[in-house]
C-alpha positions as CSV (number, residue, x, y, z in Angstrom):
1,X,-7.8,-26.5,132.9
2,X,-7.9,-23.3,131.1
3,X,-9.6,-20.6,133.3
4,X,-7.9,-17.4,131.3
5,X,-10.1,-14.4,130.6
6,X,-12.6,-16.0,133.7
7,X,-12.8,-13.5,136.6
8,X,-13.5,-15.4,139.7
9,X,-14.8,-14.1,143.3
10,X,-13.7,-16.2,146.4
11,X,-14.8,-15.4,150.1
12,X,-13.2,-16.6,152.7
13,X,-10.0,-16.8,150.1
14,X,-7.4,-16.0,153.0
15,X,-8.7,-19.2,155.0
16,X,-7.1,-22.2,155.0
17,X,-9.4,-23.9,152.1
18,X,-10.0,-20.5,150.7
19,X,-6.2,-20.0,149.8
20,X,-5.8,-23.7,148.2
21,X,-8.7,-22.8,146.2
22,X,-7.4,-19.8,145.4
23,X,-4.2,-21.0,144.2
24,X,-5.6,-23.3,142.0
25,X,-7.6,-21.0,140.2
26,X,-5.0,-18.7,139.4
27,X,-3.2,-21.5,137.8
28,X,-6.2,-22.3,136.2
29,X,-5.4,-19.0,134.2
30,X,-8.6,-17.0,136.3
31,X,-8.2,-13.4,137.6
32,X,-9.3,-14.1,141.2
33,X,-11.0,-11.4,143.6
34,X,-10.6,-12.0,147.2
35,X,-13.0,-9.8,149.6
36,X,-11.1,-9.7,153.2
37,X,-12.2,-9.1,156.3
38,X,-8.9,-7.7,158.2
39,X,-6.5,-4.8,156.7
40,X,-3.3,-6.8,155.4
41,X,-5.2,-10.1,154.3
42,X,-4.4,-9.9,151.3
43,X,-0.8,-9.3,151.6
44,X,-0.7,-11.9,153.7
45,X,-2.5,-14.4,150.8
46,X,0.3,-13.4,148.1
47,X,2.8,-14.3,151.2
48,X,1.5,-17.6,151.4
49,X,1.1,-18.8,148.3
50,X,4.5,-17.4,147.0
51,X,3.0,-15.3,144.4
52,X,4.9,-13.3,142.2
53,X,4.6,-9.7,141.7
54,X,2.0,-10.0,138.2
55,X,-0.1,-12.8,139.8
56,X,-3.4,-12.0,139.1
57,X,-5.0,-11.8,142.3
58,X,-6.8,-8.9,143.8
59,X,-9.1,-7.4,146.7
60,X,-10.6,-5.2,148.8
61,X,-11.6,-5.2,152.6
62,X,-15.3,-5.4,152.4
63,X,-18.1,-6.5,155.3
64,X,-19.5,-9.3,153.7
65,X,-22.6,-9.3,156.1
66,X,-23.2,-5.5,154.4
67,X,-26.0,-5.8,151.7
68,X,-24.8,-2.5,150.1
69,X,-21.3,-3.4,151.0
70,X,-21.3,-6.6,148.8
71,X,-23.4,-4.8,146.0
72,X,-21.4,-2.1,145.4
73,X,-18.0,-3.9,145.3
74,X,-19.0,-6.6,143.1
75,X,-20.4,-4.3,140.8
76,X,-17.4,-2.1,140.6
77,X,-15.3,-4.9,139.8
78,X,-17.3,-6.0,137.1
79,X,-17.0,-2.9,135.7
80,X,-12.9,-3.3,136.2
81,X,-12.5,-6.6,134.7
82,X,-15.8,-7.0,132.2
83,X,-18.3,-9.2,134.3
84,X,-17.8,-11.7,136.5
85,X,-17.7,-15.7,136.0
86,X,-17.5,-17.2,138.8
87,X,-18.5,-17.4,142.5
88,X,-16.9,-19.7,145.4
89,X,-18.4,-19.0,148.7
90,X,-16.0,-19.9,151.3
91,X,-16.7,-17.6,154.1
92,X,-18.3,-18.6,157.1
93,X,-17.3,-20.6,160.6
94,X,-17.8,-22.5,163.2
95,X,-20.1,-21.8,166.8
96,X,-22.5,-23.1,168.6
97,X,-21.1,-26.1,170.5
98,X,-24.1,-26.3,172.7
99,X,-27.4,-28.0,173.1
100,X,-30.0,-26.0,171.7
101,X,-31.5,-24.9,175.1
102,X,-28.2,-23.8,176.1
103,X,-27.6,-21.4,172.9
104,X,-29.1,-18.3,172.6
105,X,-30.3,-16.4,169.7
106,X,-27.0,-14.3,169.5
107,X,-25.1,-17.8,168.5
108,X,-28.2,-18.7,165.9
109,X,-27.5,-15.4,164.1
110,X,-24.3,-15.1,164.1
111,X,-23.9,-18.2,162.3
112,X,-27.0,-17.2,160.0
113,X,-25.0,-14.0,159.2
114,X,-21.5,-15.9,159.1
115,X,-22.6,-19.0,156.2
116,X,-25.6,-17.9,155.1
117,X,-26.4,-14.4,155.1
118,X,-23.0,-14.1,153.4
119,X,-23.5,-16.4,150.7
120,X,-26.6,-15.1,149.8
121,X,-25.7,-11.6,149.5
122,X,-22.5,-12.2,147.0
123,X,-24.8,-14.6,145.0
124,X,-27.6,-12.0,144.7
125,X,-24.2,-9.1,143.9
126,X,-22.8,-11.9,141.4
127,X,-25.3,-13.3,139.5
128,X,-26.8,-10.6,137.3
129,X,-22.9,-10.0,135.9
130,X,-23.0,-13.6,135.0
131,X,-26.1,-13.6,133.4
132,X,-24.6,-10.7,131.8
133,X,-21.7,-12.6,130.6
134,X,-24.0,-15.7,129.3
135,X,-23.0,-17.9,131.9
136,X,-21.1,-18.8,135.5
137,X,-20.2,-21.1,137.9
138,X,-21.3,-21.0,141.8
139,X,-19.9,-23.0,144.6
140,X,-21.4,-23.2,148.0
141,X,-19.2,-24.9,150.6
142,X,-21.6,-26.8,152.9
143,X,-20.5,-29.1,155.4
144,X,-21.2,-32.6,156.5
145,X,-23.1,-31.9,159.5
146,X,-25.7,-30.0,157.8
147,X,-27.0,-33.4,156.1
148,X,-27.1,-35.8,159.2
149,X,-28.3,-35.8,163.0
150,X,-25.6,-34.3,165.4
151,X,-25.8,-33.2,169.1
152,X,-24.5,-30.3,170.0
153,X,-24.2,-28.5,167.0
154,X,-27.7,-27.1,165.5
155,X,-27.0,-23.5,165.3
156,X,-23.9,-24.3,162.7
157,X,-25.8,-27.3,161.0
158,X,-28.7,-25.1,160.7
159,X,-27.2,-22.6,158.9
160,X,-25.4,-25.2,156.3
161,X,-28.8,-26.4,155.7
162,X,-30.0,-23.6,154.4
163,X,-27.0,-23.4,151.8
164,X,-27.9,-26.7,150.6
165,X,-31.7,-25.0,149.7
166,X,-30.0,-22.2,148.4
167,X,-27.9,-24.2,146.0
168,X,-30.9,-25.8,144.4
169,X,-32.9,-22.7,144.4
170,X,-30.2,-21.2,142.3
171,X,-30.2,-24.2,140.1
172,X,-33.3,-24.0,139.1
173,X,-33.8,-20.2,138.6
174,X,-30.3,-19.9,136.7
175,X,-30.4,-23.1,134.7
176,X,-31.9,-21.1,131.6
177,X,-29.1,-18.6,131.9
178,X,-26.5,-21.4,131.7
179,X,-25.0,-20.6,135.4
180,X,-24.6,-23.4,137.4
181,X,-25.0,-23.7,141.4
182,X,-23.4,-26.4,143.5
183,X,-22.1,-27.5,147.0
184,X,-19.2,-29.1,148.0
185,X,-19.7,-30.9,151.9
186,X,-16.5,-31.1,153.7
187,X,-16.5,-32.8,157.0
188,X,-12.7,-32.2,159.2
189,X,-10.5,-30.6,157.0
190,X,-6.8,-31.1,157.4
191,X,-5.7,-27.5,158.8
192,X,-3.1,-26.4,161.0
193,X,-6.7,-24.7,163.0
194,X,-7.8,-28.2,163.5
195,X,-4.8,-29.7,164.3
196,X,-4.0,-27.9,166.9
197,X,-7.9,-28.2,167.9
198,X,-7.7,-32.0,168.0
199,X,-4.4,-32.8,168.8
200,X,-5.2,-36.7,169.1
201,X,-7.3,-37.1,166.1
202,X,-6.2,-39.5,163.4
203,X,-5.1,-36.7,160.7
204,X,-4.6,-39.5,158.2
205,X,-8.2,-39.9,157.5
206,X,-8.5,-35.8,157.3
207,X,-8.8,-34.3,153.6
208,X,-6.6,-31.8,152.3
209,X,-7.1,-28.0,151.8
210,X,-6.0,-28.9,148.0
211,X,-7.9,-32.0,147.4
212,X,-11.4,-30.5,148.4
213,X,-10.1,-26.9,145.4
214,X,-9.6,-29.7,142.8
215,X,-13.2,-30.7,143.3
216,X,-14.1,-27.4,142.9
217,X,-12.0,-26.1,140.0
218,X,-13.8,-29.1,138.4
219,X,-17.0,-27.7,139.2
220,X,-16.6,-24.1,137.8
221,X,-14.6,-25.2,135.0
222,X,-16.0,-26.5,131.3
223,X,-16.6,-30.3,131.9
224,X,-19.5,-29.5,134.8
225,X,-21.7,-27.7,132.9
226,X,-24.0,-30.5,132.7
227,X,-24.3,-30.6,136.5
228,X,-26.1,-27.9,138.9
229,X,-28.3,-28.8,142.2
230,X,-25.6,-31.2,143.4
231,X,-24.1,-31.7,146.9
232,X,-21.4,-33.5,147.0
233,X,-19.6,-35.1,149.7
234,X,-16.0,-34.2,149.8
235,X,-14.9,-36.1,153.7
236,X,-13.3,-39.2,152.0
237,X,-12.3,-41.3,155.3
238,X,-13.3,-38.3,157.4
């Protein structure tokens, strides 16, 4: 798929699903932006993915959570690189392992701030340089849980919910400016994390970090601009 001249923003692009998407962007031919949370991220990315020297992947640490934060660096590097094309919001994670009258408010917002408050920020930073550009790509990365009953897990599902009502707010608002907005729902992904988190588990019916990006290079890329509002499931035997 041809991505050159595209300028693509990932968060949570040093994760685990972040990075595979990542990679297959840049071969896609897309510049790729990577906000990071820690000092060295970055370095670390290029490590990982064995990039050479002129690979076109940059970054800056930036709080993600930081309304002006997010504005301001996605509008500078639209200035850099001419607009921007593309969004994939991978940031976010897990918490809340409790029944709801055992988890307080503190574990409800953080993982408001973690997958939603950060999603909605870089779509509000990204989408006025797409307009500007004529059109875009958004992907929201959801999760299974948020579209079916589970015990123990509200404040997370909760907060996946809501991405699945931002998705097809963004839908309908941007469908006149030809940007599309979609989510992908993983359930367990097959990460070294949840490996060593489930050591028993049947890894075999686990999806790979690289299966679930070409779903998702799909999406942003020039045969899906016919679809916008979707969620699609991305668990296979999961």
């Amino acid at each position: 798929m041809n991505l050159e001249q595209k300028i693509a923003v990932v968060t949570g692009g040093t994760g685990a699903l972040g990075s595979a998407i990542v990679q297959i962007l840049l071969a896609g031919g897309a510049t790729v932006v990577v906000p990071f949370h820690r000092e060295q991220d970055l370095d670390r990315l290029r490590d990982r993915l064995a990039l050479p020297p002129h690979a076109a992947l940059i970054g800056a640490q930036v709080d993600l959570t930081d309304e002006q934060a997010v504005m301001a660096y996605y509008h500078q590097v639209a200035q850099d690189y001419g607009g921007l094309d593309i969004l994939v919001n991978v940031a976010g994670g897990f918490a809340g392992g409790k029944p709801v009258h055992e988890s307080g408010w503190a574990i409800w917002q953080t993982q408001l701030d973690l997958n939603l408050k950060t999603a909605v920020l870089s779509c509000a930073a990204a989408v006025p340089h797409m307009m500007a550009r004529g059109g875009g790509a958004i992907v929201n990365v959801g999760t299974r849980t948020a579209t079916q009953p589970g015990a123990n897990l509200a404040a997370y599902a909760a907060s996946k919910r809501a991405i699945l009502q931002l998705t097809e707010a963004l839908a309908a608002e941007l469908q006149p400016h030809r940007i599309t907005a979609n989510t992908i729902l993983p359930s367990v992904i097959d990460t070294p994390s949840n490996r060593s988190a489930m050591p028993d588990a049947d890894y075999d019916a686990w999806v790979p970090p690289a299966a679930i990006a070409r779903v998702v290079l799909f999406l942003v890329g020039p045969d899906a601009r016919i679809i916008s509002g979707a969620h699609i499931p991305v668990y296979g035997a999961a």
